[in-house]
C-alpha positions in Angstrom: -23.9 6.1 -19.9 -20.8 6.6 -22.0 -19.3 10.6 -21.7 -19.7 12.3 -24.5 -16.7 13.2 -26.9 -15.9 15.2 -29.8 -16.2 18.7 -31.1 -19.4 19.1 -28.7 -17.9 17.6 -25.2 -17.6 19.2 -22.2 -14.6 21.4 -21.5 -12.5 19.7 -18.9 -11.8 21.5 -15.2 -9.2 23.6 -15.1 -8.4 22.0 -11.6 -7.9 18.4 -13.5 -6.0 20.2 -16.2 -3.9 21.8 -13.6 -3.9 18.9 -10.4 -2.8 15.6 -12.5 0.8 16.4 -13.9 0.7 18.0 -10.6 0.1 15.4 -8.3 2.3 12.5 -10.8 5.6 14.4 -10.6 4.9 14.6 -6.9 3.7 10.9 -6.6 7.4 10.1 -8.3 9.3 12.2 -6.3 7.6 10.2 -3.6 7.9 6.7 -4.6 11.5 6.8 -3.5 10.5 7.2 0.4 8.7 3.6 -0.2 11.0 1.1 1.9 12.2 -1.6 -0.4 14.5 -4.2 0.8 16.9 -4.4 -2.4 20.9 -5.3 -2.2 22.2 -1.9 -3.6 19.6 1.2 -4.6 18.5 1.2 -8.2 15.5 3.4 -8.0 15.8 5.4 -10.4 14.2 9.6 -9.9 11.0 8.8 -10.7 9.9 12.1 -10.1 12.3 14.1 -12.8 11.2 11.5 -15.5 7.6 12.5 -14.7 8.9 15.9 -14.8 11.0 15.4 -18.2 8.1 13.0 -19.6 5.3 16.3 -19.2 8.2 18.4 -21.0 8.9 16.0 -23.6 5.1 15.6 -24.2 3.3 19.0 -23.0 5.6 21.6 -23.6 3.3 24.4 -23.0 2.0 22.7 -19.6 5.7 22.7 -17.9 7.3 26.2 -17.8 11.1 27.0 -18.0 10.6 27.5 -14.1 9.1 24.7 -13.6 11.6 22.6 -11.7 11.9 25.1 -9.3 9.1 23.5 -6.8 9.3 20.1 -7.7 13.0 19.9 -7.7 12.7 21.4 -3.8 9.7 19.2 -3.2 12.1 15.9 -4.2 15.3 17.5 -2.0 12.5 18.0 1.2 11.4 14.0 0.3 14.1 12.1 -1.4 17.6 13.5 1.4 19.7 14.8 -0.6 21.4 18.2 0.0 18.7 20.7 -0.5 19.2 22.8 -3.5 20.9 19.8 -5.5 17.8 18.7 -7.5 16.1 22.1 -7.6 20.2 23.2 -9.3 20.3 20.0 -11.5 16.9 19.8 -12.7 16.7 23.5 -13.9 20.0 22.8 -15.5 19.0 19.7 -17.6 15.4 21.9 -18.1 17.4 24.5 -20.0 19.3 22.0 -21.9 16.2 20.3 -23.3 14.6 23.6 -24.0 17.6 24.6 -25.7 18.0 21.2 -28.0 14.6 21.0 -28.4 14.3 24.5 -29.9 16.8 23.1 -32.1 15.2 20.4 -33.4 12.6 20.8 -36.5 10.4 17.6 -35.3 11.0 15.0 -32.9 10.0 11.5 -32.5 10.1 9.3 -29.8 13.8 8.3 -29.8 14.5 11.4 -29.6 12.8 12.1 -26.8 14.3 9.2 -25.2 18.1 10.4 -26.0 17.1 14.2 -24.5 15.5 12.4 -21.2 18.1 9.8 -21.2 21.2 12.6 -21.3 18.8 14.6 -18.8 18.5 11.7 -16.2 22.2 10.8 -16.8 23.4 14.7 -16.1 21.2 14.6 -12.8 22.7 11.4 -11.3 25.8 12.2 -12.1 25.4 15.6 -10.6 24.1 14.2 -8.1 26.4 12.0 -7.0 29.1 14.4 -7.1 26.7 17.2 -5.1 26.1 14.4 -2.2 28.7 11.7 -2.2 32.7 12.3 -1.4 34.6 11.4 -5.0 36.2 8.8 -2.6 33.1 7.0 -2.3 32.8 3.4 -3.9 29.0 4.2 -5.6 30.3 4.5 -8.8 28.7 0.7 -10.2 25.9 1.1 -8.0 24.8 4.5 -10.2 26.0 3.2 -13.6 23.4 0.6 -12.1 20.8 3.4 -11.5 21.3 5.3 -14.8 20.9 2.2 -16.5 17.5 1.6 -14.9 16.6 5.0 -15.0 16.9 5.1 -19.1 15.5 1.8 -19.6 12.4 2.5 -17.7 11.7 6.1 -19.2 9.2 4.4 -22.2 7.2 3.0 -19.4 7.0 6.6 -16.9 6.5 8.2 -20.7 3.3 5.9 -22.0 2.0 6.8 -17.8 2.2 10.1 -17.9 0.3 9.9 -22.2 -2.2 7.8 -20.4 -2.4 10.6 -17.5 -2.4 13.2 -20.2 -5.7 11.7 -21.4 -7.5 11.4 -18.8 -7.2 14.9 -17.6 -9.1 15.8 -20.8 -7.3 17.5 -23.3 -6.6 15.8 -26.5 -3.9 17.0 -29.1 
């Protein structure tokens, strides 16, 4: 039997509302404790383009505070100094709610220029937080950044195709 849809469907549970952008921002952050046998890390944070692709797409789902927990859950899984992503996160949160405030309508690219400037300010940050400026990692995260921007489209149409099956429909 095929659900029913439309003006007279059922309302969706709050705990599928709630649990699914949940649980994918967590399943990114975790994707980066899968061992991979690669020559040089390109993996890009998975977790804050989730976490940028709900913003981007939900607005009223992800609160200003809302990198808070999963920036700490991704420090606890992902090594790095704890307090770097929940600092960088909430900092490239602020400056995506502050552009996008500024902008009358938005369109795809430029939700791709506001993640892509996002993800770039958190490796980069990133990379200054955990590695000495000594450190030879430079091509390896213009690598990463790189990867990071060009995959964002394909974490964005995931998380769209999440969005609908948790229920609620623009």
């Amino acid at each position: 039997m095929k659900p029913q849809s439309g003006a007279f469907a059922p309302e969706p549970s709050r705990a599928a509302i709630w649990a699914i952008p949940v649980a994918s921002v967590m399943a990114g952050s975790l994707l980066t404790i899968i061992p991979l046998v690669a020559t040089f890390p390109v993996l890009p944070p998975l977790g804050l383009m989730t976490l940028l692709s709900w913003r981007l797409l939900r607005p009223e789902w992800t609160r200003i505070w809302s990198p808070l927990p999963f920036g700490f859950f991704d420090d606890l899984v992902s090594g790095q100094p704890l307090g770097s992503a929940i600092f960088l996160w909430s900092i490239a949160f602020l400056i995506v709610d502050l552009l996008d405030r500024r902008l009358v309508s938005r369109d795809f690219w430029q939700d791709w220029v506001l993640a892509s400037g996002a993800i770039t300010f958190c490796l980069f940050g990133g990379r200054l937080i955990a590695a000495p400026l000594a450190a030879h990692v430079d091509t390896v995260l213009l690598f990463q950044m790189v990867t990071a921007v060009l995959l964002f489209p394909v974490v964005s149409r995931i998380v769209a195709w999440l969005d609908t099956k948790r229920g609620r429909q623009p």
